[in-house]
N, C-alpha and C positions, 0 to 999 in steps of 0.2 A: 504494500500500500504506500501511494504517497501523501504522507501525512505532512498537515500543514507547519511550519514553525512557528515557534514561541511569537516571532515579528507580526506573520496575520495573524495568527489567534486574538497579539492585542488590539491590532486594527480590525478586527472583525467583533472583541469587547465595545469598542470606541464606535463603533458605527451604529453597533444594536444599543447602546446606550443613548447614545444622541437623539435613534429615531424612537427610542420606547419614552424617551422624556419628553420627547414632540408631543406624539400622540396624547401621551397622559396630559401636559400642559393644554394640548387643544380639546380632550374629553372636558378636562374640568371649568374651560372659559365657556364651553358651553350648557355645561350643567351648573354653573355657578350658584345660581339662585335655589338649586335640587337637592345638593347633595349639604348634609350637613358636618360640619367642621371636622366632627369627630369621627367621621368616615372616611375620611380622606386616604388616612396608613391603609386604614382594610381595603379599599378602592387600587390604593399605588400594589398592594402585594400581589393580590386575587390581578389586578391586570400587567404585574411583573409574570408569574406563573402562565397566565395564559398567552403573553407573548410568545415564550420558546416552545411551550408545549402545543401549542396549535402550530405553530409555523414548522417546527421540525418534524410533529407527526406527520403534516398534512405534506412538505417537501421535502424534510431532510433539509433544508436551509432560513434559515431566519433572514430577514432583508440583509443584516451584515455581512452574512455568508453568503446571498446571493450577488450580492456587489463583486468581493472579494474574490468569487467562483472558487467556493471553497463549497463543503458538506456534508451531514453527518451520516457516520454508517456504522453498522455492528463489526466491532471485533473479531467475532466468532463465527460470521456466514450465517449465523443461524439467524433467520428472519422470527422465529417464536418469539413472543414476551416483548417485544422490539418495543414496542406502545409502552408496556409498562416501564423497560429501561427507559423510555425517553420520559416517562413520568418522575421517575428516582435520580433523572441526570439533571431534571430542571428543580427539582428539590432541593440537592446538592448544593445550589447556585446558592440557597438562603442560608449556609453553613460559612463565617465567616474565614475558616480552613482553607474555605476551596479557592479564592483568590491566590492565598500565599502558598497554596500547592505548585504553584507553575516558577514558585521559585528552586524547588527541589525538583522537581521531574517535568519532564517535557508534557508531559499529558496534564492537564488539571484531575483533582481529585472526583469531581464529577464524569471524566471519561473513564478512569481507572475502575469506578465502584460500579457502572452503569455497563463497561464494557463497549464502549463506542469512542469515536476518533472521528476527527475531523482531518479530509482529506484536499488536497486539489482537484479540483476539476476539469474538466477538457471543452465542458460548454458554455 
């Protein structure tokens, strides 16, 4: 496999970061008068999680990864549980660990426990 390096992994962080704080800044200018104050955390988390977990189950790629033409895949070839790995890899994400894992190993601690890698792609 050609797996991506440590360099786009951060620039594929930095991209899905920018656009998942678009979107939330533009969900909440529009809901402004809706949602109340104290909803906000649970609003930013619940649409943190559903960011990667829809975008990876439904392409294997989050908008960062599709810019980058990177994407995620199993380890193992085995297509089984793949849904629920990418359920336990976007979980991983809320473990403040799994950022400073990519200082000690190439893989973040959420690829290592989930079993998936981020690859190059050719399209």
């Amino acid at each position: 496999m050609n797996f991506a390096g440590q360099t786009l992994r951060f620039v594929n962080f930095l991209l899905d970061t920018s656009i998942y704080f678009a979107l939330l800044w533009i969900f909440f200018i529009v809901f402004i008068d809706v949602i109340p104050e104290e909803e906000v955390k649970w609003i930013s988390i619940l649409a943190f999680f559903l960011y990667y977990f829809v975008f990876e189950s439904v392409k294997g790629q989050t908008p960062g990864k599709m810019i980058t033409k990177t994407r995620l895949v199993s380890t193992t070839g085995n297509k089984n549980n793949f849904l629920f790995r990418i359920g336990c890899r976007t979980l991983m994400r809320f473990i403040p660990l799994d950022i400073l894992s990519y200082l000690l190993y190439k893989r973040g601690l959420h690829d290592l426990i989930s079993k998936t890698a981020i690859i190059k792609t050719t399209y």
